[in-house]
N, C-alpha and C positions, 0 to 999 in steps of 0.2 A: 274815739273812732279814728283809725286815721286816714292823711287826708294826702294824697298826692296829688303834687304841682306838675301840671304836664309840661312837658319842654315845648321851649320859645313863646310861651305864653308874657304876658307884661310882668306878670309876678315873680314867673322863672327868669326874665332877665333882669330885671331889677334888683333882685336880690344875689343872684351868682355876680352882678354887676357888680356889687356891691362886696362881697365875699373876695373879688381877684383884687378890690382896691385894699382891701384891708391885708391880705397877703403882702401886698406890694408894699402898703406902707410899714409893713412890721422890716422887710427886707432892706427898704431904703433909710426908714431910723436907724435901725442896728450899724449900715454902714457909716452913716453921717455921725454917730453917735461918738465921745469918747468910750475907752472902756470902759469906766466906771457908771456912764449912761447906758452902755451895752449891754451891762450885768444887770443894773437895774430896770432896764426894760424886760427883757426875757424871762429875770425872775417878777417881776408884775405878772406877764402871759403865765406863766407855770401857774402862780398862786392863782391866779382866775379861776384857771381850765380844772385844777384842782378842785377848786372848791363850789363850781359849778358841776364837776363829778357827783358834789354830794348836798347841796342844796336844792338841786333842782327836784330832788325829792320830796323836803316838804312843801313847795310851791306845787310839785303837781297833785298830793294832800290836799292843799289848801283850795284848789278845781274840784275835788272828790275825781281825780284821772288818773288815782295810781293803782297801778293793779300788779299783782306779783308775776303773771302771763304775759304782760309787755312792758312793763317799766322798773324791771333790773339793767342796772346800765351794765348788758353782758354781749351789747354788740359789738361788729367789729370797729365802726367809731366812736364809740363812749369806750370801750376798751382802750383804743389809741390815743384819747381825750387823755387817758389815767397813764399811759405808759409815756406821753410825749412830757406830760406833767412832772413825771416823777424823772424824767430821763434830765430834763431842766436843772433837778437838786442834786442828781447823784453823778456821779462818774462809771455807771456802769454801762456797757458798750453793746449788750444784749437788749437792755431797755431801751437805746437810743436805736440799734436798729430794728426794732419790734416799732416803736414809734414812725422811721421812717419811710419802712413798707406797709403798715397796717394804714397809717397816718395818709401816704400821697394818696396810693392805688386806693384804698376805701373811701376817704372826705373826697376823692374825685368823683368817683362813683354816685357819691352820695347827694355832691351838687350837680351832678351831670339830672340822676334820675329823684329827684327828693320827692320822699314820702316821712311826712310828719306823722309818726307812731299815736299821738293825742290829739291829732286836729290844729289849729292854727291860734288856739283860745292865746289875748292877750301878748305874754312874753313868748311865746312857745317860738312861733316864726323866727324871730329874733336868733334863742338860745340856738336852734339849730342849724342856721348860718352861720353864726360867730361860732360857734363851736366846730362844724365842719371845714372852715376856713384854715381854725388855728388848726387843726388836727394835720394842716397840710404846710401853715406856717412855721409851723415851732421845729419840727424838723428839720424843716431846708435853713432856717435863722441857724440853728446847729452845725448846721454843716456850711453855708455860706457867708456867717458873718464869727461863729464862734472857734470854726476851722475843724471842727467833728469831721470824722469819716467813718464809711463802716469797713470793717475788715473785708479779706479777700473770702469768699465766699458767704458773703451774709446773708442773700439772699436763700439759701439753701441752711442754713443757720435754722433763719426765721423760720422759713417751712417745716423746719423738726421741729419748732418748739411751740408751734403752733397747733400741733398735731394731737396731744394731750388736752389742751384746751378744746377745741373739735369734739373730744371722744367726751368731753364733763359736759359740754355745754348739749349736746345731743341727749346724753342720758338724763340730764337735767330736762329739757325740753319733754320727753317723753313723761316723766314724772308731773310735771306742772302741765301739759297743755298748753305749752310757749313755741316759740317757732324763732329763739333766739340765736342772731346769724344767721338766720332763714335753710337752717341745717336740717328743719323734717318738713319743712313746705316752701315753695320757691316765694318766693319777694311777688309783691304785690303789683307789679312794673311791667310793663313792655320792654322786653331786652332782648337784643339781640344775642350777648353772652348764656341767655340762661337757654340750656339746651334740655330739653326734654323733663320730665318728669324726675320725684326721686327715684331711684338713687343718684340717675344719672347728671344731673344736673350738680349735684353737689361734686362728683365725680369730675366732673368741666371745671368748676372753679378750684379747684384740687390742680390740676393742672395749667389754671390759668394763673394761680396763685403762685406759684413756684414762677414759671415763664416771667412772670410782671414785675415780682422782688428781684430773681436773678437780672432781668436786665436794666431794672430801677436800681440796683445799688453796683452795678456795674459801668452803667452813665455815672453814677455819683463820683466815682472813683475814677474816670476818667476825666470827668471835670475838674476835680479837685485837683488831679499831676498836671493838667495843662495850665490851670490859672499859677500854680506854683514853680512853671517855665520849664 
């Protein structure tokens, strides 16, 4: 069943408390760090978030909490869990920025408004902190400590290639009775973003998703020519 954490509550700041420090310290190692502790920290976080991608599956077996209608990791931050992971080992520049606008704008979102999909049983609380944190650290570690940037137009990039995933994960949703990326029923939350019912609301974040990448990888990029003088 899941379970939302209302904002400002002790539990919501406790734990987003807890989520900015761990950000911070993944940013403050990586600078303090030599290279070869740079490399090896970052690939530690990939191999985590990796393999938290796929273990957390039989742990949630092991509750009897897994069910094929909510526990595909086919949202948009277990998606960016897998693309920040994989962006880690490879060099390709699409995954790194698929990671770094699914990654900030969703794991924000996510700590802003958390709703735990299985309830709070034992590690769950845990897993989805740490995992929404890293979803928002491993990109910016990318880009502020390993010197990654996204090209000129990435945010517009991402939103095409985003767009096919959208159209599987919908007709997926209709086939299973899932509601993954909250593409055929709005999110469980009090939000101000979520405007009206379907279609229209998915429609809003269609829009809002473009606007957030384009200007999240457009700050990135002006960040990045200013610290480089």
């Amino acid at each position: 069943m899941p379970e939302r954490i209302p904002p400002l509550t002790d539990t919501w700041i406790l734990s987003n408390s807890v989520s900015v420090l761990m950000i911070a310290a993944l940013l403050v190692a990586g600078r303090l760090l030599g290279e070869v502790g740079r490399r090896r920290l970052i690939a530690a976080v990939g191999a985590a978030m990796l393999a938290r991608w796929v273990l957390i599956h039989p742990y949630l077996q092991w509750l009897g909490l897994w069910r094929v209608e909510t526990s595909l990791p086919l949202h948009m931050s277990t998606l960016g869990c897998l693309f920040a992971g994989l962006s880690v080992f490879t060099g390709s520049r699409i995954l790194f920025e698929m990671a770094l606008c699914w990654g900030v704008t969703g794991g924000l979102q996510a700590l802003l408004t958390p709703v735990l999909p299985h309830g709070n049983h034992g590690f769950l609380i845990v897993d989805y902190f740490f995992a929404h944190a890293m979803v928002i650290g491993v990109p910016l570690y990318l880009v502020f400590v390993e010197g990654r940037r996204p090209r000129t137009w990435a945010g517009a990039r991402v939103w095409l290639a985003t767009q096919p995933i959208v159209l599987a994960l919908f007709s997926l949703n209709v086939q299973l009775g899932s509601n993954y990326m909250y593409l055929n029923r709005p999110p469980p939350v009090k939000n101000p973003l979520i405007v009206g019912d379907w279609p229209w609301y998915v429609l809003a974040f269609e829009v809002l998703a473009f606007t957030q990448w384009t200007l999240l990888t457009g700050l990135i990029r002006w960040l990045v020519r200013r610290r480089a003088g």
